[in-house]
Backbone bond lengths (Angstrom), bond angles and torsions (degrees), N, CA, C in turn:
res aa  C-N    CA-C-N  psi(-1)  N-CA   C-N-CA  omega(-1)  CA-C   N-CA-C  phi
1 X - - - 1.445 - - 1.526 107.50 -
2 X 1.352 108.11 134.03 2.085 101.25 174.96 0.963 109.00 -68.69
3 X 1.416 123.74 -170.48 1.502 116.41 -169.28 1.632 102.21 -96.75
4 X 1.392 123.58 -26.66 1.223 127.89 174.98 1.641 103.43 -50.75
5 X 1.195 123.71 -68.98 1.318 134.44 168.55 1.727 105.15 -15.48
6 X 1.387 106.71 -70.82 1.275 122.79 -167.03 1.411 117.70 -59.33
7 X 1.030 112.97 -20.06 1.841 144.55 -154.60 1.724 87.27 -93.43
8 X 1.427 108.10 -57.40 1.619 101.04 -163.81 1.410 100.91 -97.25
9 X 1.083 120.22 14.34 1.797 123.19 167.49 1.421 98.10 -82.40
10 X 1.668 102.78 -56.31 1.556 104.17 -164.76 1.572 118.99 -58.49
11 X 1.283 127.75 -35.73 1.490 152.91 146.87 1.481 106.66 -41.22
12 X 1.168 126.72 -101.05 1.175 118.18 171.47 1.750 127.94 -91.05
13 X 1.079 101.85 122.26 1.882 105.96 -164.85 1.795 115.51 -87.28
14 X 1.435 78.69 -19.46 2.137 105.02 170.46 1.832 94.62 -54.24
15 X 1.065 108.45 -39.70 1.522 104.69 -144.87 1.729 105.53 -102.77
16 X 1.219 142.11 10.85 1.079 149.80 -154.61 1.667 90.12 -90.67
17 X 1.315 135.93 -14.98 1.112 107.54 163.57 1.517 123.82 -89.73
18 X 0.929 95.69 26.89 1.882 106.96 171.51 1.443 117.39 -56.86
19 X 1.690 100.50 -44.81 1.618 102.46 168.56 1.671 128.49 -88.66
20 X 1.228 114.50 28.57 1.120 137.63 164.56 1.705 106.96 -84.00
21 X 1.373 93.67 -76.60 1.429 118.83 179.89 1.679 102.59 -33.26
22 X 1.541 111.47 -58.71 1.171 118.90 -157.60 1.678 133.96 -77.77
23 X 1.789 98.11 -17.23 1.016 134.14 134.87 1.208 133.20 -53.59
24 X 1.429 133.78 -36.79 1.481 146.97 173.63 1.513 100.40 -74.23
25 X 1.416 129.47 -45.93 1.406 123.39 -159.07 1.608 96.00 -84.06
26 X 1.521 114.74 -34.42 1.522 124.73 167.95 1.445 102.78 -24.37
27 X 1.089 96.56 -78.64 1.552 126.09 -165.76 1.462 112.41 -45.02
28 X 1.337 109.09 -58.16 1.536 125.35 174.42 1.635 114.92 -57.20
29 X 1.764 124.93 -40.02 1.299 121.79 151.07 1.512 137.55 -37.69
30 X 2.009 97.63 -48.91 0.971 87.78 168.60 1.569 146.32 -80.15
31 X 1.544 105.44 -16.05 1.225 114.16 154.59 1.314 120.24 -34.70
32 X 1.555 92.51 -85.20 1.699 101.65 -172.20 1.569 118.43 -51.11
33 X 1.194 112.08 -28.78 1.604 103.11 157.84 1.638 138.22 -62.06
34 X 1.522 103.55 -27.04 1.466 133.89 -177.86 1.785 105.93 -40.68
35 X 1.452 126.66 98.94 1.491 112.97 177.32 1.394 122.87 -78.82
36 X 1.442 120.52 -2.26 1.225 121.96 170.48 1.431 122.20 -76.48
37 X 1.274 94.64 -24.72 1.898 104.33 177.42 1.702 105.65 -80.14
38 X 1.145 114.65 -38.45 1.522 117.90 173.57 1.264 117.10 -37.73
39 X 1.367 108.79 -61.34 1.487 150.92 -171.08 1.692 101.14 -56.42
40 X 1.039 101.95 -63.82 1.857 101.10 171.79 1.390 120.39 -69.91
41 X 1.692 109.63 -29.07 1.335 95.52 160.82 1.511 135.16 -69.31
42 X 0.889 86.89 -37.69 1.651 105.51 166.76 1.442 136.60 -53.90
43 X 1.768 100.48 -29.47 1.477 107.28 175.75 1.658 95.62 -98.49
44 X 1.664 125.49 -15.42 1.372 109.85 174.06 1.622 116.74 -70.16
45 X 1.797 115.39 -38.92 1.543 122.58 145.12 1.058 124.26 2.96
46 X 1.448 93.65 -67.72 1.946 121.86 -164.43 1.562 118.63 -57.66
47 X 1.968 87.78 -55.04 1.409 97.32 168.65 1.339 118.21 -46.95
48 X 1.562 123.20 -76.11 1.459 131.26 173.85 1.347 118.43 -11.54
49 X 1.588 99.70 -70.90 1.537 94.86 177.96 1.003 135.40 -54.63
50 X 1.224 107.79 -37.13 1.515 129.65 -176.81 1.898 106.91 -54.55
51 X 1.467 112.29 -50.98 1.200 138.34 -151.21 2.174 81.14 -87.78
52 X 0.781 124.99 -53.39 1.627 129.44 -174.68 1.830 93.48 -67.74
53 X 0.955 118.04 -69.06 1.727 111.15 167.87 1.430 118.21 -39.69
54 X 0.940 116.67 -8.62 1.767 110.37 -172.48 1.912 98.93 -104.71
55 X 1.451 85.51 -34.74 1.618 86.95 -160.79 1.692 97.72 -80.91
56 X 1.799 116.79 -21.99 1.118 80.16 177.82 2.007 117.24 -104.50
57 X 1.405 89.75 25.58 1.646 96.63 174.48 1.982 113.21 -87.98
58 X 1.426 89.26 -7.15 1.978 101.90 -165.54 1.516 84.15 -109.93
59 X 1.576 126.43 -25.69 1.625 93.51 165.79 1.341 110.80 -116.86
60 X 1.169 111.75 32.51 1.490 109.91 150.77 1.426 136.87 -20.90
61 X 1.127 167.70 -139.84 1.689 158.43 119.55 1.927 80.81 -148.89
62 X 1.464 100.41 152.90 1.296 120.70 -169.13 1.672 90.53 -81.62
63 X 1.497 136.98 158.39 1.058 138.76 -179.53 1.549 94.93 -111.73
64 X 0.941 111.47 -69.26 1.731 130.70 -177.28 1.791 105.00 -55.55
């Protein structure tokens, strides 16, 4: 814990889960910042579409 942390625990003792919290949103930044996860989402995207474009070119019905 920094000492700031520790400082406003000791002051207020209600509030010591602040570094819970602050840790969790940590965490959650770094995810959503993460470009490798993008990247796989993105090529799973790819698949989908790709895989929904095929299926609806094979059930096509001829117009002409």
């Amino acid at each position: 814990m920094s000492g700031f942390e520790s400082l406003i625990s000791a002051l207020i003792p209600g509030l010591s889960g602040l570094s819970d919290v602050g840790s969790a949103l940590v965490a959650f930044f770094d995810t959503i910042t993460n470009g490798r996860m993008w990247r796989s989402l993105g090529w799973l995207l790819l698949g989908v579409v790709m895989m929904a474009a095929g299926l609806m070119l094979w059930l096509k019905t001829e117009v002409l």
